[in-house]
BAFI-3210 file (N, C-alpha, C; in Angstrom, 3 decimals, decimal comma, padded with zeros to 6 digits):
// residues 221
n [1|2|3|4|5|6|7|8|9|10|11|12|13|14|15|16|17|18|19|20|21|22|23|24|25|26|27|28|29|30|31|32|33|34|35|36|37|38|39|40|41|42|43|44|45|46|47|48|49|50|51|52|53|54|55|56|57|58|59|60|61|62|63|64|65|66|67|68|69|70|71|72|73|74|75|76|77|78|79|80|81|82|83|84|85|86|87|88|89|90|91|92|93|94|95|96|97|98|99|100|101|102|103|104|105|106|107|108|109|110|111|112|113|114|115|116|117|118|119|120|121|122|123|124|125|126|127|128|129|130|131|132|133|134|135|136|137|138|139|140|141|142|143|144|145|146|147|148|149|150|151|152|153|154|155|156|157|158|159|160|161|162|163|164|165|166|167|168|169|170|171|172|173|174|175|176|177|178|179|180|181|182|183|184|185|186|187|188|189|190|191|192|193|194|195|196|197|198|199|200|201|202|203|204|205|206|207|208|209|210|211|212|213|214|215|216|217|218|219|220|221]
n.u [019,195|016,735|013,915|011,787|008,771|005,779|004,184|001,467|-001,844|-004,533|-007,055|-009,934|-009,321|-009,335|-011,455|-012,902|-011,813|-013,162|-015,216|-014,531|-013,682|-016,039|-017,532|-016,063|-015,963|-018,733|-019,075|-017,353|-017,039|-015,501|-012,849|-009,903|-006,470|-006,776|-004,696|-003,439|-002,821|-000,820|001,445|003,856|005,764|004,767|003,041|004,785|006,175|003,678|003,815|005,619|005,237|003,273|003,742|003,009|001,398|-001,758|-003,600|-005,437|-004,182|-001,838|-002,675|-003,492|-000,933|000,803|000,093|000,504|003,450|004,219|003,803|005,604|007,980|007,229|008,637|011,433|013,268|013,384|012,783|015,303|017,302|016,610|017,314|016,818|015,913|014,791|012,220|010,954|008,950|007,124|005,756|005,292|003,473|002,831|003,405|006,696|008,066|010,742|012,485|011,306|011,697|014,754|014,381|013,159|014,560|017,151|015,720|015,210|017,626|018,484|016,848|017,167|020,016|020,259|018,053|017,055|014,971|012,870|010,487|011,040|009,756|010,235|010,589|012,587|014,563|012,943|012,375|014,945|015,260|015,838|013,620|011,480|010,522|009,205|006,252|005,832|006,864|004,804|002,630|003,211|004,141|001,622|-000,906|000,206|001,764|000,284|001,373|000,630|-000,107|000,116|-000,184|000,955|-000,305|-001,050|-003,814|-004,259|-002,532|-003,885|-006,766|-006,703|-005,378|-007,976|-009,791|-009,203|-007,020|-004,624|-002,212|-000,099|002,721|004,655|004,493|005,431|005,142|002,461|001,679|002,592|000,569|-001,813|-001,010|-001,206|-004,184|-005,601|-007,168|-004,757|-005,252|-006,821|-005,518|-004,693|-007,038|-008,025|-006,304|-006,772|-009,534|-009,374|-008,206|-009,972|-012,135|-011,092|-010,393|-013,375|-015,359|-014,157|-012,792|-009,734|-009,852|-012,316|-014,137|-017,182|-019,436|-021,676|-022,842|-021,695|-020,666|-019,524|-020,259|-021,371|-019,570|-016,794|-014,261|-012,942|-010,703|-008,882|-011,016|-012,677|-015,538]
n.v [-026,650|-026,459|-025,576|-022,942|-024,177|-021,906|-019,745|-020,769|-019,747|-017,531|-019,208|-020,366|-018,605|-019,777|-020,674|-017,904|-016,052|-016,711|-015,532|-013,059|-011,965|-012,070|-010,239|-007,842|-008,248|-007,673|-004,790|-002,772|-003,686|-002,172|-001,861|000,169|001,962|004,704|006,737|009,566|009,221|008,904|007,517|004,942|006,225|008,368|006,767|005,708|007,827|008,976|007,241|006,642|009,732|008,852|007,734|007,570|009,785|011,081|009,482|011,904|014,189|013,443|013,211|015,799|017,319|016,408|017,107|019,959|019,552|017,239|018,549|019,894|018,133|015,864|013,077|010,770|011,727|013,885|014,996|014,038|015,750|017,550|019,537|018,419|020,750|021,736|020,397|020,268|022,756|022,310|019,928|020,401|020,438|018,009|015,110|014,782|016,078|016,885|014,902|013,005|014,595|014,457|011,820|011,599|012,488|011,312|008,729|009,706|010,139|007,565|006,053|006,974|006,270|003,402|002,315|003,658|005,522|004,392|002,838|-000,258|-003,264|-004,825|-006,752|-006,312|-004,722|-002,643|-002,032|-001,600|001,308|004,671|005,736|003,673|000,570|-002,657|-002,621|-000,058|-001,123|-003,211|-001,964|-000,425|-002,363|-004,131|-002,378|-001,026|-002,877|-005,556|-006,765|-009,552|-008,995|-008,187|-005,245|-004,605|-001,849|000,310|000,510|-002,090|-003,912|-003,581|-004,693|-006,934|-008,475|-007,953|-009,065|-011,204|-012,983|-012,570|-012,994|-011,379|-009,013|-007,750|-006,384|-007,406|-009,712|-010,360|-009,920|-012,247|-013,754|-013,266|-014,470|-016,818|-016,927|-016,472|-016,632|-016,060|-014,634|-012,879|-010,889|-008,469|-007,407|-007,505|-006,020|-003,532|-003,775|-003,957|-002,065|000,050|-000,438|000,366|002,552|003,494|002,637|000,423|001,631|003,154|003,712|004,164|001,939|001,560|-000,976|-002,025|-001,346|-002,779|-004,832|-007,183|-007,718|-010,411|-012,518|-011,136|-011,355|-009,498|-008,892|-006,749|-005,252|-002,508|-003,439]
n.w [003,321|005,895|005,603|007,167|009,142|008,751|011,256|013,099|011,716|013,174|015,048|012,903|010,739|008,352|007,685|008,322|006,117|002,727|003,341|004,453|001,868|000,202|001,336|001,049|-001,734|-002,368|-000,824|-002,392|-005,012|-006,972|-006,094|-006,049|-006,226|-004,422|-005,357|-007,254|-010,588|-013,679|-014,802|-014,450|-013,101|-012,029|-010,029|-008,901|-007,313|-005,879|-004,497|-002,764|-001,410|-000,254|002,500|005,603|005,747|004,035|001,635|000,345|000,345|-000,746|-003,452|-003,731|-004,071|-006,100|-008,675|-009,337|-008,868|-010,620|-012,883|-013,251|-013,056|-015,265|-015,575|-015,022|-015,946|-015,952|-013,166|-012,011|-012,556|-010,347|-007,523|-003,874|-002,654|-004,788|-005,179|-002,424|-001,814|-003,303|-002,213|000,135|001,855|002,688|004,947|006,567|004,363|003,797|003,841|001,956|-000,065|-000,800|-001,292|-003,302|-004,914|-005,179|-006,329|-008,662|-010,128|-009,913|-011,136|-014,000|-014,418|-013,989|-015,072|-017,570|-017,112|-016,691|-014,732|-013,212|-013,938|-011,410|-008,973|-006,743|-007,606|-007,618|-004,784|-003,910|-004,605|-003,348|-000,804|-001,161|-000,629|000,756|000,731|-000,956|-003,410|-003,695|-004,124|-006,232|-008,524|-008,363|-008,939|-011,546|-013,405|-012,976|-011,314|-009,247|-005,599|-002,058|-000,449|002,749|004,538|007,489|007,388|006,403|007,957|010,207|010,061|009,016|011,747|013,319|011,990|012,943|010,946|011,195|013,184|013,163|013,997|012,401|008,873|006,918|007,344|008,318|005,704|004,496|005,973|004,904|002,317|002,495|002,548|001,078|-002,662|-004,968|-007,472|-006,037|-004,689|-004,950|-005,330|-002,850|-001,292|-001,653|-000,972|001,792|002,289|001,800|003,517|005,977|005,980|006,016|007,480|009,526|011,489|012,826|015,549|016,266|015,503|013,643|014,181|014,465|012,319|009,594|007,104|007,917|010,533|011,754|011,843|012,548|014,951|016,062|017,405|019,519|019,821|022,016|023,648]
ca.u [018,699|015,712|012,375|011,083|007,251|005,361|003,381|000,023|-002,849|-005,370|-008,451|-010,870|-008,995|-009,570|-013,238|-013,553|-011,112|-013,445|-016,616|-014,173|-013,572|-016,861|-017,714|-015,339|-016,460|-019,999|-018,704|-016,269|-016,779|-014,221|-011,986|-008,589|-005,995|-006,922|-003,494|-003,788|-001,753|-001,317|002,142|004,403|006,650|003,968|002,580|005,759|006,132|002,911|003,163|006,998|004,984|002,053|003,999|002,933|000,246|-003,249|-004,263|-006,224|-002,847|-000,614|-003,401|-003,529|000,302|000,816|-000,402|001,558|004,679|004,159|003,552|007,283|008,709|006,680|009,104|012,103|014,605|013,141|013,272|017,092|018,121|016,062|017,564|015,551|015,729|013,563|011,560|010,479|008,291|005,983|005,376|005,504|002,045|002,617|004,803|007,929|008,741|012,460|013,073|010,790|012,297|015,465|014,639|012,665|015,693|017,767|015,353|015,097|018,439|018,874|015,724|017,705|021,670|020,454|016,597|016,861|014,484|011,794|010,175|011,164|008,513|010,816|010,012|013,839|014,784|012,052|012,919|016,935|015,352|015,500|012,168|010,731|010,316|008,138|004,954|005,984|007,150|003,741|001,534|003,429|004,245|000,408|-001,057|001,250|001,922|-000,533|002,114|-000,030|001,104|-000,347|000,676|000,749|000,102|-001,699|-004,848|-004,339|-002,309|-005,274|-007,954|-006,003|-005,892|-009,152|-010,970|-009,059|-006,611|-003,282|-002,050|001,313|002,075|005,439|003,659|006,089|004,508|000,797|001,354|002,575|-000,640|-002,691|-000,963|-001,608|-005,515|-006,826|-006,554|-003,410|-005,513|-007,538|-004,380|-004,387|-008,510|-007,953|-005,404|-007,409|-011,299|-009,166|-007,821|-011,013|-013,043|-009,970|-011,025|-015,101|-016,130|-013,112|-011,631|-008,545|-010,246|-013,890|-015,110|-018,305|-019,335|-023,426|-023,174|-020,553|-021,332|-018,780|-020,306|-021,668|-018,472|-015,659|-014,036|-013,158|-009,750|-008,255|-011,616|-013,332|-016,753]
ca.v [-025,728|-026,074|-024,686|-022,764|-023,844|-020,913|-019,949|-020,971|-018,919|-017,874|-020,310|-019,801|-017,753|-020,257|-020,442|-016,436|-015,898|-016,157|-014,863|-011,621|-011,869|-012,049|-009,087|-007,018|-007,279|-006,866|-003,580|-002,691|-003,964|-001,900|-001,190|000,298|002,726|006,450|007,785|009,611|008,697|008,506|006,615|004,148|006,882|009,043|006,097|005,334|009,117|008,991|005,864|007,333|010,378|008,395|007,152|008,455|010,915|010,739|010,216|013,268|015,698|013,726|014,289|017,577|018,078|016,137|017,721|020,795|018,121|016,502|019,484|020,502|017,436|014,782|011,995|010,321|012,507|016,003|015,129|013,628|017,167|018,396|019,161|018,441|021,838|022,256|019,519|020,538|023,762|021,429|018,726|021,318|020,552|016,125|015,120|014,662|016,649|017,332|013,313|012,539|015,427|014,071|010,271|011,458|013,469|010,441|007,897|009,866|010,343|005,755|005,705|007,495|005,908|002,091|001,618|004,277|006,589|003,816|002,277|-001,379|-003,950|-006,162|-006,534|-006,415|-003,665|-001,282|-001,927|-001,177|002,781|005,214|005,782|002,578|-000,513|-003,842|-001,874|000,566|-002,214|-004,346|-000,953|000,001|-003,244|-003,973|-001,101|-000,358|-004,040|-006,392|-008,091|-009,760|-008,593|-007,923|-004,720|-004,321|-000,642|000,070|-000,284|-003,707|-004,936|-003,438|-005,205|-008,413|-008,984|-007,680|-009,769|-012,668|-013,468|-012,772|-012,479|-010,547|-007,205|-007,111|-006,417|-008,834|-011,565|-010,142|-010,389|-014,346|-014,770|-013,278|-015,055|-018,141|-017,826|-015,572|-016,547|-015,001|-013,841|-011,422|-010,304|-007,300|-006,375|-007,529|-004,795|-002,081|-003,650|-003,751|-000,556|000,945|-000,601|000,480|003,875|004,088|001,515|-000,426|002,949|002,375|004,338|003,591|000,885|001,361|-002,460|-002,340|-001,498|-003,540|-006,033|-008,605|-008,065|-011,950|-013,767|-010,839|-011,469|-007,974|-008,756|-005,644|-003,985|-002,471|-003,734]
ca.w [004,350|006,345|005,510|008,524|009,528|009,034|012,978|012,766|011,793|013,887|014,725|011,962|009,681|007,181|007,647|007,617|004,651|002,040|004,239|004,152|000,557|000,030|001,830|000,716|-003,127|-002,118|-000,273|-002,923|-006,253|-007,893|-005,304|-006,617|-005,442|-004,582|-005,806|-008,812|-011,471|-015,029|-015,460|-013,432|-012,666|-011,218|-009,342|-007,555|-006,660|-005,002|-003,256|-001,547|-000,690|000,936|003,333|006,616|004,513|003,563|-000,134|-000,275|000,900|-001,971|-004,657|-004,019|-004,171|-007,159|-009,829|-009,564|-008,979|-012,063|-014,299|-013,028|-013,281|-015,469|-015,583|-014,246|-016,457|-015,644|-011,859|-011,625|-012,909|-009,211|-005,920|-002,991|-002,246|-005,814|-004,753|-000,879|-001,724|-004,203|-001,194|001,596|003,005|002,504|006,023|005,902|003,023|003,711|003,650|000,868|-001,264|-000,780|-001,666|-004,669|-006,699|-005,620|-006,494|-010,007|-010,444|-010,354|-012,647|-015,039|-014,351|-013,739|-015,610|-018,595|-016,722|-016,830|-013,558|-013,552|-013,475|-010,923|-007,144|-006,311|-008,180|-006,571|-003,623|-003,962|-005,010|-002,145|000,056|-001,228|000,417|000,016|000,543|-002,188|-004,388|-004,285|-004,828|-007,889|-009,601|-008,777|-009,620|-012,940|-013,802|-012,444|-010,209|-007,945|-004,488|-001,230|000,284|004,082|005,111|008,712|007,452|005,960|008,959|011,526|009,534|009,146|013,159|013,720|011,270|012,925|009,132|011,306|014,706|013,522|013,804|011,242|008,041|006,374|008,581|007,755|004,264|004,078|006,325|003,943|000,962|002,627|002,806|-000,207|-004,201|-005,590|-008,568|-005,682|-003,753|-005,662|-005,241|-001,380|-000,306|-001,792|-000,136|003,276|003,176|001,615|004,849|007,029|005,849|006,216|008,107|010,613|011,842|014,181|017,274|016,704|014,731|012,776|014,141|013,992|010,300|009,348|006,764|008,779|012,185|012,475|011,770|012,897|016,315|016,873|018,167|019,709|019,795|023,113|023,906]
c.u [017,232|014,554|011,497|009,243|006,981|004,275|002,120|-000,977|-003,650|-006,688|-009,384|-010,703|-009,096|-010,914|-013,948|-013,239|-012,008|-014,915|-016,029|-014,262|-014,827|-017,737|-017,585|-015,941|-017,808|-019,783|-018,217|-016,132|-015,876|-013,438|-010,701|-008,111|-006,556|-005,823|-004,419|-002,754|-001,822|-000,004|002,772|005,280|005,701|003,314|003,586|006,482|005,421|002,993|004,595|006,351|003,974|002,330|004,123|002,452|-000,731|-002,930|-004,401|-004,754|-001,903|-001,227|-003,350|-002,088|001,026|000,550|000,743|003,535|004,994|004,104|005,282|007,811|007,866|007,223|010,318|013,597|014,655|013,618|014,654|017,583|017,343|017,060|016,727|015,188|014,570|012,359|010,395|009,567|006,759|005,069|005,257|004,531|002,009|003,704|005,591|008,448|010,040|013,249|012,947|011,541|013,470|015,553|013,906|013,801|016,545|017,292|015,331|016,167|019,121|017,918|016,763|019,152|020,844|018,977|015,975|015,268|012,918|011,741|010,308|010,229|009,885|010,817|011,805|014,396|014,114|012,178|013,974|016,625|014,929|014,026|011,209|010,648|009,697|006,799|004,577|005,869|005,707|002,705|001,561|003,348|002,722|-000,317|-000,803|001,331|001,183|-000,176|001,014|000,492|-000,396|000,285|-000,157|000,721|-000,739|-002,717|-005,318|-003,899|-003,650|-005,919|-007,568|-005,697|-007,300|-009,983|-010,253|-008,310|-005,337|-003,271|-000,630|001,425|003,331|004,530|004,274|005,162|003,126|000,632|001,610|001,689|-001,602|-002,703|-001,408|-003,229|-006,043|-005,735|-005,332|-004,006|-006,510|-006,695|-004,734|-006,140|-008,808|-007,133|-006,130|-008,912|-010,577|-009,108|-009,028|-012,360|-012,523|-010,714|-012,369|-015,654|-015,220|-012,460|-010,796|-009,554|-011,599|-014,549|-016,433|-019,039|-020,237|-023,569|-022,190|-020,820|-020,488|-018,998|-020,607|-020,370|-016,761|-015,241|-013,617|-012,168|-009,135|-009,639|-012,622|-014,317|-017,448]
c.v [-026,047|-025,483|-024,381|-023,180|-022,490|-020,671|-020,020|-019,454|-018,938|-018,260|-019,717|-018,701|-018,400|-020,303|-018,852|-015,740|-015,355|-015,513|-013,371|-011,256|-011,016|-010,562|-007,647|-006,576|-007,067|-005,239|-002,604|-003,150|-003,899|-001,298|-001,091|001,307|004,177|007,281|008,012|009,671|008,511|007,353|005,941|004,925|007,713|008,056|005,733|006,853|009,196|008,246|006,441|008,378|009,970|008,397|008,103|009,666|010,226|010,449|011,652|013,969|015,139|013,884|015,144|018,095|017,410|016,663|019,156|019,842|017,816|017,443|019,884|019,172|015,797|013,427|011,952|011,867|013,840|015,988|014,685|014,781|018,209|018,471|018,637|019,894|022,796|021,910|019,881|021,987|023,233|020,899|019,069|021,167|018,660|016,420|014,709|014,869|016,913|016,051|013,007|013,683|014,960|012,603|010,387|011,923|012,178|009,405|008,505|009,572|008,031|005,266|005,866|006,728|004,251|001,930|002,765|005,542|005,468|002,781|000,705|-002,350|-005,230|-005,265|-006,082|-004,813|-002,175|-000,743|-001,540|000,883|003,555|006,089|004,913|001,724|-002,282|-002,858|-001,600|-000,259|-003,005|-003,183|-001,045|-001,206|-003,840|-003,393|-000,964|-001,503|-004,921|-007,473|-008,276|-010,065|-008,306|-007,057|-003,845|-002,654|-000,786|-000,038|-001,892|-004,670|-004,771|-004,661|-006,904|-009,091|-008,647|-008,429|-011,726|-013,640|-013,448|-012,165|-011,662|-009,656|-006,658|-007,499|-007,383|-009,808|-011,387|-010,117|-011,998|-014,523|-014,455|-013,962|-016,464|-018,029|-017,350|-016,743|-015,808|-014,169|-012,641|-010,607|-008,949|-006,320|-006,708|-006,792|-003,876|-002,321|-003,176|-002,092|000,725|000,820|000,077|001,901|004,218|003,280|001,099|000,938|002,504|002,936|003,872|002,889|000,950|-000,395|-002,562|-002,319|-001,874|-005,169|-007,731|-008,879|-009,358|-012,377|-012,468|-011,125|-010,542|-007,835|-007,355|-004,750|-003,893|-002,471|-002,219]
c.w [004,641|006,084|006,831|008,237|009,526|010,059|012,072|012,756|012,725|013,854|014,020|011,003|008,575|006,553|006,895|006,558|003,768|002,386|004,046|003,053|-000,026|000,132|000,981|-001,042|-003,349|-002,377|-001,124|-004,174|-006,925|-007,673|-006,059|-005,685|-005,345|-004,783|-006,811|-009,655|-012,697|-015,668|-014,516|-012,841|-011,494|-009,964|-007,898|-006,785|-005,443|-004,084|-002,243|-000,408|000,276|002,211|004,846|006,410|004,395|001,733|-000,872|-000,468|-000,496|-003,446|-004,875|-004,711|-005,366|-008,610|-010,289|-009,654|-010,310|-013,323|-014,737|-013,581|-013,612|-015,634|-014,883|-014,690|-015,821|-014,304|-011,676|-011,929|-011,606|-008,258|-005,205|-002,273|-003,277|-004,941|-003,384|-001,472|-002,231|-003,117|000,203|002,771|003,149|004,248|005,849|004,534|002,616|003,249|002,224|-000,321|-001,762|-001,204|-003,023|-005,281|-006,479|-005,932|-008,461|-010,411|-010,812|-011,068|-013,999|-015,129|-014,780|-015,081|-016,840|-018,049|-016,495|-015,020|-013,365|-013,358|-012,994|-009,630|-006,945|-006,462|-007,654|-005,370|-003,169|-004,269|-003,697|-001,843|-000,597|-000,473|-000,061|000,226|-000,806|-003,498|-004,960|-004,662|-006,064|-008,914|-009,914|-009,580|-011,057|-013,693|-013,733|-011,719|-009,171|-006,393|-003,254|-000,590|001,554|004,424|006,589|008,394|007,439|007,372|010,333|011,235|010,042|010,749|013,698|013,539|011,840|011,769|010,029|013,004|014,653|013,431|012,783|010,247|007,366|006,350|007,978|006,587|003,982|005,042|005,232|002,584|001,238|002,768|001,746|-001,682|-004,071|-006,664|-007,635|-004,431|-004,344|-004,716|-003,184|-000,717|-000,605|-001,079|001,110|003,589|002,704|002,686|005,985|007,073|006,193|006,950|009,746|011,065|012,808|015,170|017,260|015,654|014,572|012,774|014,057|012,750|009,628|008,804|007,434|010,212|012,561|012,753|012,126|013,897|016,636|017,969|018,410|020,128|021,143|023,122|024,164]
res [x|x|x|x|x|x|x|x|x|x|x|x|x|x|x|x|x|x|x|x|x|x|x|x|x|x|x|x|x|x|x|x|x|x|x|x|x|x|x|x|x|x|x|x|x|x|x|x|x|x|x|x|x|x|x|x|x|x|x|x|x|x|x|x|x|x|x|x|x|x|x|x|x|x|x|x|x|x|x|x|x|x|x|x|x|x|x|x|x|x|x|x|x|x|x|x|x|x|x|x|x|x|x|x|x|x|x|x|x|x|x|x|x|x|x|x|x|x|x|x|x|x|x|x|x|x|x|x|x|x|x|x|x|x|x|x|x|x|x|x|x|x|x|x|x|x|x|x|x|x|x|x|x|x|x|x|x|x|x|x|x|x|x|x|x|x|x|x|x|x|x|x|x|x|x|x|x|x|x|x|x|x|x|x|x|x|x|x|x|x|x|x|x|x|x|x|x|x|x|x|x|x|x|x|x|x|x|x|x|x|x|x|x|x|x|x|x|x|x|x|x]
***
C-alpha cells in the first residue's frame, strides 16, 4: 500500500517552528494543564467534561463530583440522572452525564476500573476522542501527544505551523515540525497564549512576544 504524501506545510513554518517554541517557554515556563486533578480517572472525567466548557466551570464542578464518586467503581453504580445535578452548570450536562456512567461502567467491565495507559483503548470509551486520549495519556502518563483543541488549531494557522482546519491534520503538522520530547509542553504554551494573549476575536498583537516573525493569518489589520 501506498504511503500518502503528507500536503505541504506552510512557507516558513519550518523557520518559525522553533522561533515559536522558543517563545512559548519564555512565556510559559511551566506550562501544564488547568484541570484539576489528582488521579487518571479524575483527569479523564475532566477532560470529557471540558469539552465545549471552560476550565474554570469544570473545576468548580468537580470537586463536589469526585467527593460523590471518587473512582471508576463508585461511578459505574451512577445513573446519569445521579450524575446531571453535580455538572448542571458545565454545558451539555445531559450528554456528558450520560457518557460518564457509561464510560465508568467499561472502566470497570473491560480495564478493572483503572484508566488504561493505551491511545486506542481511550478512545473506544464513550465521550472521548483523540483530543481526550492525548490530554490524559499525556497528562497521567507522559505519552507524548499533541492535542488539538480550538485554541491549538487557531494558534497553529495563525502563527503560520498549519494551513488545516481538521485537528487531525493540525496535529501531524505540528508533529512534523516540533521535538516529540516538547509535544506535550507545546499544547499547553499554545493553548495558554490562546487564552491571554492570541484571543480568537481580538488578538493582543502589540504585546505579543511573536509579533516580528507571526503572519497573522486570519487576523484583521
Amino acid at each position: 500500500m501506498t504511503r500518502q504524501t503528507p500536503p505541504p506545510l506552510p512557507e516558513g513554518a519550518q523557520t518559525r517552528a522553533p522561533l515559536v517554541l522558543a517563545a512559548l517557554e519564555t512565556l510559559y515556563p511551566d506550562a501544564r494543564t488547568e484541570l484539576e486533578f489528582r488521579t487518571p480517572f479524575e483527569l479523564l472525567v475532566a477532560t470529557v467534561l471540558s469539552a465545549q466548557a471552560t476550565d474554570v466551570s469544570v473545576n468548580a464542578a468537580t470537586p463536589a463530583l469526585f467527593t460523590r464518586y471518587p473512582d471508576a467503581h463508585a461511578m459505574s453504580e451512577a445513573t446519569p440522572e445521579d450524575l446531571e445535578p453535580l455538572i448542571r452548570s458545565i454545558g451539555l450536562y445531559r450528554a456528558k452525564a450520560r457518557n460518564l456512567a457509561a464510560l465508568a461502567r467499561l472502566l470497570v467491565e473491560r480495564h478493572g476500573g483503572e484508566v488504561p495507559n493505551d491511545f486506542e483503548a481511550v478512545v473506544a470509551l464513550p465521550g472521548a476522542g483523540r483530543k481526550t486520549a492525548n490530554v490524559v495519556l499525556s497528562n497521567a502518563y507522559g505519552y507524548p501527544a499533541i492535542a488539538v483543541d480550538t485554541h491549538v488549531g487557531r494558534l497553529a494557522r495563525r502563527l503560520g505551523l498549519s494551513a488545516q482546519t481538521n485537528p487531525d491534520k493540525v496535529e501531524r503538522d505540528l508533529q512534523r515540525l516540533f521535538p516529540r520530547d516538547r509535544w506535550v509542553f507545546l499544547h499547553h504554551g499554545l493553548i495558554l497564549h490562546g487564552r491571554r494573549v492570541c484571543l480568537a476575536r481580538k488578538p493582543r498583537c502589540p504585546e505579543c512576544l511573536m509579533r516580528d516573525f507571526c503572519p497573522k493569518v486570519g487576523v484583521e489589520a
